[in-house]
FIFISE-679447 format. One line per field, with one value per residue (C-alpha): x, y, z; residue number from 1. Coordinates in nm, 2 decimals. Last residue first. Layout:
N
x: (X, ...);
y: (Y, ...);
z: (Z, ...);
num: (NUM, ...);
***
This chain:
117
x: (-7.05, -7.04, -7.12, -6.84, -6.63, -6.65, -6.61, -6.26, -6.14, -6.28, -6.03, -5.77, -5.79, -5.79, -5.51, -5.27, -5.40, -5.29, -4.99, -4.86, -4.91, -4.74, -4.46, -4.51, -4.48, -4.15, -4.00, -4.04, -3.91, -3.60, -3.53, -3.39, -3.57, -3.46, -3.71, -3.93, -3.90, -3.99, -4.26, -4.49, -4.38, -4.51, -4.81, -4.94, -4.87, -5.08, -5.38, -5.39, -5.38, -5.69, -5.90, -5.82, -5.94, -6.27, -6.24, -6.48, -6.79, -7.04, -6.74, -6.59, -6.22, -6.17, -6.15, -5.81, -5.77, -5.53, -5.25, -5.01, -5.12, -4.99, -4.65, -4.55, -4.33, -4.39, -4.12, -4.24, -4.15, -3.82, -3.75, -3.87, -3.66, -3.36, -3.43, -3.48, -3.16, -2.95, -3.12, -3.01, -2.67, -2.62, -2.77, -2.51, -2.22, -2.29, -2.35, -2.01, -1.82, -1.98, -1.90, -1.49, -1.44, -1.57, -1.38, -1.06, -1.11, -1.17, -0.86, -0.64, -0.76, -0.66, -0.34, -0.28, -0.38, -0.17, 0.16, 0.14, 0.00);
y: (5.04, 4.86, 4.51, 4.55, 4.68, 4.40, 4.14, 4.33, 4.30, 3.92, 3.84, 4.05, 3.89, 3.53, 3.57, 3.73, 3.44, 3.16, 3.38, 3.33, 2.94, 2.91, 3.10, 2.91, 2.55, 2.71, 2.81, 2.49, 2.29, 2.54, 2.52, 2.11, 1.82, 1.62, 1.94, 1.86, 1.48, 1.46, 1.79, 1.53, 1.23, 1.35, 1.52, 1.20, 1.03, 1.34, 1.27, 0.87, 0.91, 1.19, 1.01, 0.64, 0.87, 0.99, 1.33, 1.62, 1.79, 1.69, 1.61, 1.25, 1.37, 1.73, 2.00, 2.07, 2.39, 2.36, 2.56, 2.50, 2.12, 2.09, 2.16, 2.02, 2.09, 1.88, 1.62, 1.37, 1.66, 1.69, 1.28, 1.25, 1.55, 1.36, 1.06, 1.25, 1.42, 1.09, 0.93, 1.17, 1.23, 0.87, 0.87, 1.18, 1.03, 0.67, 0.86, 1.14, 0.78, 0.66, 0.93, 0.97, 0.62, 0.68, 0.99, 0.79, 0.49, 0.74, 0.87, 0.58, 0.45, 0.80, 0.77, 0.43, 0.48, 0.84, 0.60, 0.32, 0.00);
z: (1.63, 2.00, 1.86, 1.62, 1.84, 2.07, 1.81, 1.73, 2.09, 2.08, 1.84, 1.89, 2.23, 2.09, 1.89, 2.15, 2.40, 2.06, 1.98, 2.40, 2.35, 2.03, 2.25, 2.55, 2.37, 2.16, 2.49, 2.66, 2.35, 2.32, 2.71, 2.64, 2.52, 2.84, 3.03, 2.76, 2.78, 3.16, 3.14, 2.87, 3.13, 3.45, 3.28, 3.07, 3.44, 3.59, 3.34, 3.35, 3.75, 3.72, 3.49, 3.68, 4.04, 3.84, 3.71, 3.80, 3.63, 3.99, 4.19, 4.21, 4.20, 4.27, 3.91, 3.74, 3.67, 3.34, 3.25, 3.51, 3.54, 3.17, 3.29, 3.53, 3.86, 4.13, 4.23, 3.96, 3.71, 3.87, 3.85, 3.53, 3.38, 3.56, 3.40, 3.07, 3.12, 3.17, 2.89, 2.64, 2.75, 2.77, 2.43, 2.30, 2.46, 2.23, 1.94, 1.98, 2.03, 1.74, 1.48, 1.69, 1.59, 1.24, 1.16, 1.33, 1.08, 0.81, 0.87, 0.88, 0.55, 0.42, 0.57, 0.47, 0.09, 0.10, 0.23, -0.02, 0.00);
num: (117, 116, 115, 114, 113, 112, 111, 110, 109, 108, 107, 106, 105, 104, 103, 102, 101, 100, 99, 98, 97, 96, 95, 94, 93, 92, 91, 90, 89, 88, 87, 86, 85, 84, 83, 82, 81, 80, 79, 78, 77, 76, 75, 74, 73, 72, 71, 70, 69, 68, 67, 66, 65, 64, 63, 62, 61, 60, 59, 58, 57, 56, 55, 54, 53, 52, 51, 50, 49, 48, 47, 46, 45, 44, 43, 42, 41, 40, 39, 38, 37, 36, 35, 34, 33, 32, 31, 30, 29, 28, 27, 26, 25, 24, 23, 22, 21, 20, 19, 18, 17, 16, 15, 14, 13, 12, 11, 10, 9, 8, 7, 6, 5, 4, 3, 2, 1);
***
């Protein structure tokens, strides 16, 4: 062989060391942070529960106990992989969420207006 066949053959052995080393530190990282977004949003801190009022189990327009268990897991595990998902998720959610109020007040603003003309 001769010297630029072994150095390129060389090379692409280290490109494709270095390719599955970055893939095997990127699912630990992955795993580690959705553990630890599991734990936190176990803890307490959700998201959906923020934005929703959630009524008491067995009232008149309330959950029943396997609603309200289904509802929190759903909660546990949406918060879990956005906090693993990094800020970015979070801040896209609020943002779409922020449009949607903005939306809606125009909305209703302009509806007003009309019915005050």
């Amino acid at each position: 062989m001769t010297r630029k066949k072994t150095f390129t053959m060389d090379l692409e052995n280290k490109k494709t060391d270095k390719l599955q080393y970055t893939t095997k530190t990127q699912q630990i990282a992955l795993y580690s942070a959705l553990a630890i977004g599991l734990l936190i949003s176990i803890s307490g801190i959700r998201i959906i529960c923020t934005f929703v009022e959630i009524p008491s189990v067995n009232s008149e327009n309330g959950f029943n106990e396997i609603q309200l268990n289904i509802f929190y897991i759903l909660d546990i595990f949406l918060t879990g992989g956005l906090l693993a998902g990094g800020s970015d998720n979070i801040h896209k959610i609020m943002e779409t969420f922020r449009a949607f109020l903005d939306l809606t007040t125009k909305s209703s603003t302009s509806k007003r207006d009309q019915l005050n003309s």
